[in-house]
C-alpha positions as CSV (number, residue, x, y, z in Angstrom):
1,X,0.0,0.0,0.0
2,X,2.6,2.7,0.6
3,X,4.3,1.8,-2.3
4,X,1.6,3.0,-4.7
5,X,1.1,5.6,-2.5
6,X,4.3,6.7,-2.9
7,X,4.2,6.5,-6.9
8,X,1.1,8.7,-6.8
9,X,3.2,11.0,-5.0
10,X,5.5,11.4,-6.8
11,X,3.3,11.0,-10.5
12,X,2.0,14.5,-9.1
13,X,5.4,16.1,-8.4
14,X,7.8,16.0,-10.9
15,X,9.2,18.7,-13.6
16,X,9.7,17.1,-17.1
17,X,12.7,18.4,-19.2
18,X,12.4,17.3,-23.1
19,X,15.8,17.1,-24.7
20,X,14.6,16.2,-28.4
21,X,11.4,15.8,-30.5
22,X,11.3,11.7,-29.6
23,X,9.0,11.1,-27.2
24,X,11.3,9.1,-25.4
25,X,13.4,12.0,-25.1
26,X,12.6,13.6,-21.9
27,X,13.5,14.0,-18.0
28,X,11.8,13.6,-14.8
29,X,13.2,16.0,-12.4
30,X,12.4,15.3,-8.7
31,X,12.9,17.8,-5.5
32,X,13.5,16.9,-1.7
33,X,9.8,17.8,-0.3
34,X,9.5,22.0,0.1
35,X,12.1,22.3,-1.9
36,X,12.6,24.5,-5.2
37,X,15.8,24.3,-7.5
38,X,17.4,27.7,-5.9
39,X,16.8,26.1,-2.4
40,X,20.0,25.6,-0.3
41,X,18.8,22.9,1.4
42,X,19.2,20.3,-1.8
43,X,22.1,18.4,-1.4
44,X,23.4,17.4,-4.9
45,X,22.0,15.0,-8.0
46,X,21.5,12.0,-8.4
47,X,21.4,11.4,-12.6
48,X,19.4,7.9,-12.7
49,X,19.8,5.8,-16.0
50,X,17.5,3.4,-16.4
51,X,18.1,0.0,-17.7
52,X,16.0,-2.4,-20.1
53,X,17.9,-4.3,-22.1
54,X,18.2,-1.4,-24.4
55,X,14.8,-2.1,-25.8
56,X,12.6,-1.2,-23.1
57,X,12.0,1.1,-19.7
58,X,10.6,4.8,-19.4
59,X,11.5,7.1,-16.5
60,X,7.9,6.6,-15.0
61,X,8.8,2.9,-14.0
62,X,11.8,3.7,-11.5
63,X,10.1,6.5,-10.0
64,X,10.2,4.8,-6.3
65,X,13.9,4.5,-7.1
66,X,14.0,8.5,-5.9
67,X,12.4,7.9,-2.8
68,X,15.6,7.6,-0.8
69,X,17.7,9.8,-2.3
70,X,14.4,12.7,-1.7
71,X,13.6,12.0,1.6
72,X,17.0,10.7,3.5
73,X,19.7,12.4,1.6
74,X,17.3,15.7,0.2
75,X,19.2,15.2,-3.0
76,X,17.2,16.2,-6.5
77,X,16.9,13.5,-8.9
78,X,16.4,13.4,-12.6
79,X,15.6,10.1,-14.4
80,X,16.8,10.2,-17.5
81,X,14.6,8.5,-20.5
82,X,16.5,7.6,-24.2
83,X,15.2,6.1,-27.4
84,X,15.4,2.4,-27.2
85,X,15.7,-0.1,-30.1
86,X,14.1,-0.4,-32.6
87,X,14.0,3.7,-32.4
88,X,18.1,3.9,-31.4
89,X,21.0,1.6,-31.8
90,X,23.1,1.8,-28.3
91,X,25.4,4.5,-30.2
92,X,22.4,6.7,-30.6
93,X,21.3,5.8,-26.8
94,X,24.5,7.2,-25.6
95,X,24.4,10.4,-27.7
96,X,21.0,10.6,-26.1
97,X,22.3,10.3,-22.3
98,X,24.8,13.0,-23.2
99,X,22.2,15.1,-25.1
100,X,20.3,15.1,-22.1
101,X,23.0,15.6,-19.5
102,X,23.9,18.8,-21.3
103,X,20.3,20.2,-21.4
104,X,20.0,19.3,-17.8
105,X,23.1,21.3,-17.3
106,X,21.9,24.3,-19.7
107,X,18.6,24.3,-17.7
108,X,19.0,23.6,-14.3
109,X,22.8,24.5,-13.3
110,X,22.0,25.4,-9.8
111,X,21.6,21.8,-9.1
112,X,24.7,20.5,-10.7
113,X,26.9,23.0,-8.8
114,X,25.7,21.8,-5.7
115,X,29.2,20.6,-3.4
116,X,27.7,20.1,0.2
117,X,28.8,17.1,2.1
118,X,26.3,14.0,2.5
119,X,26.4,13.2,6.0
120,X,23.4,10.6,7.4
């Protein structure tokens, strides 16, 4: 039960970043609870890439993977989606992840200059 709960949560509260016309090509941003992206509070990134085999996954199904990194560490999280085959060869899935780790860095630079010690 507090798993779906949790993926409802979270369905409701992220920030999509599109890095290309595909609609694969896009971002799920996630922020520590009462957070925004100029808060000092946030602690770094975490820059999730999901797996599949290359020929599946979508950043919707490792939402629950943020969880942790939100609420015990209040660091941001972006999971990153990418073509898969038969739409992109693993050359062209790279080029995506580095596509997308450039806009992310072009559009949100606050949070990759973050440099504040993780401490439990």
């Amino acid at each position: 039960p507090h798993a779906a709960a949790n993926f409802l949560k979270l369905s409701k509260s992220y920030e999509e970043i599109r890095y290309g016309s595909h609609d694969m090509q896009r971002m799920e941003l996630y922020l520590p609870s009462s957070t925004t992206t100029s808060d000092n509070d946030v602690r770094g990134l975490v820059f999730f890439v999901h797996g599949g085999a290359w020929g599946s996954g979508m950043p919707w199904m490792y939402r629950l993977v943020a969880l942790p990194f939100l609420e015990e560490l209040r660091m941001a999280v972006v999971i990153v989606g990418y073509r898969t085959y038969p739409d992109a060869n693993v050359s062209e899935q790279v080029d995506d992840l580095a596509s997308a780790a450039i806009e992310f860095a072009r559009v949100k630079p606050d949070l990759i200059q973050k440099k504040k010690k993780i401490q439990k």
